[in-house]
N, C-alpha and C positions, 0 to 999 in steps of 0.2 A: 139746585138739583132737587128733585122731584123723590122722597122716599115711598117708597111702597110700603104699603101698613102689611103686616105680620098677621098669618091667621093664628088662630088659637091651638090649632097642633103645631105648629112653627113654635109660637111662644111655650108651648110647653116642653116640649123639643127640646130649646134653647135654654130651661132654667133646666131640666133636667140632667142634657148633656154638659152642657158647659159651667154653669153655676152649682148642682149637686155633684156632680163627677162620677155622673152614673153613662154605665154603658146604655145604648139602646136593648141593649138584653134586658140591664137591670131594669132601667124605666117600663118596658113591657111586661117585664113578672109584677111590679108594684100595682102595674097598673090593672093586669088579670088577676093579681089576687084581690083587692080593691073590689071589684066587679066581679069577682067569679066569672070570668069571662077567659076564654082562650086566644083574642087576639094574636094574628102573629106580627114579623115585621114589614112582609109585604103589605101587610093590611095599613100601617103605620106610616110607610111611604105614600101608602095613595089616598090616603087623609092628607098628607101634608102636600102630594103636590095636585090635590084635587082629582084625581084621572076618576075620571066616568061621574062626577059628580061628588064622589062618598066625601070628601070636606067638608062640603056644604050638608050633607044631610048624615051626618054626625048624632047618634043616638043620644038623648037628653044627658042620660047619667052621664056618658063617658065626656060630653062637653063639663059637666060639673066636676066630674075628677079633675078634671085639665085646668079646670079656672081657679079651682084651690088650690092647686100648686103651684099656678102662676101668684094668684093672690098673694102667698105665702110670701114668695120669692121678691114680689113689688114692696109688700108692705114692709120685708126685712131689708130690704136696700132702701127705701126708703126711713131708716132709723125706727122702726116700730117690731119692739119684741112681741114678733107673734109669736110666741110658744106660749107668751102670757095671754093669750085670746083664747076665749072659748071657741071649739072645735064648730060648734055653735053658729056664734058669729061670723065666721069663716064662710060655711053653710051659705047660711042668709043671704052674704055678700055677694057670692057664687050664682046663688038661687036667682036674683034681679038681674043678673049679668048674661045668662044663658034660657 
């Protein structure tokens, strides 16, 4: 069986929802306060299921929020205390990735 790779609002989606146990409210306040940005959840929905493009053309920052929380959520399942990581490194990691 053939899986389909996960976009980066999917995966963060997925650690948010299901692995933080945050509502898509909460994930959305974090994420507008984070960026000072007002995003709503329509906006949220059509990141993740691409409609008219806006997935793909995903504003730098808010790709870097999404990859750090993923990052977070990878490196803490995979046995790696990120709380022990400079916010830093996190960063960096992010930075190459998007």
């Amino acid at each position: 069986m053939k899986m389909k790779a996960k976009t980066l609002v999917q995966s963060w989606l997925e650690v948010e929802l299901e692995f933080n146990h945050k509502t898509l409210a909460d994930a959305l306040r974090d994420l507008n306060k984070h960026l000072d940005s007002a995003h709503t959840h329509s906006r949220v929905r059509e990141w993740e299921e691409n409609r008219n493009g806006r997935g793909a053309r995903l504003p730098r920052e808010i790709r870097l929020y999404m990859a750090k929380v993923v990052l977070r959520h990878v490196l803490e399942s995979s046995g790696v205390n990120a709380s022990t990581l400079q916010s830093r490194a996190i960063s960096r990691i992010a930075e190459q990735l998007c």
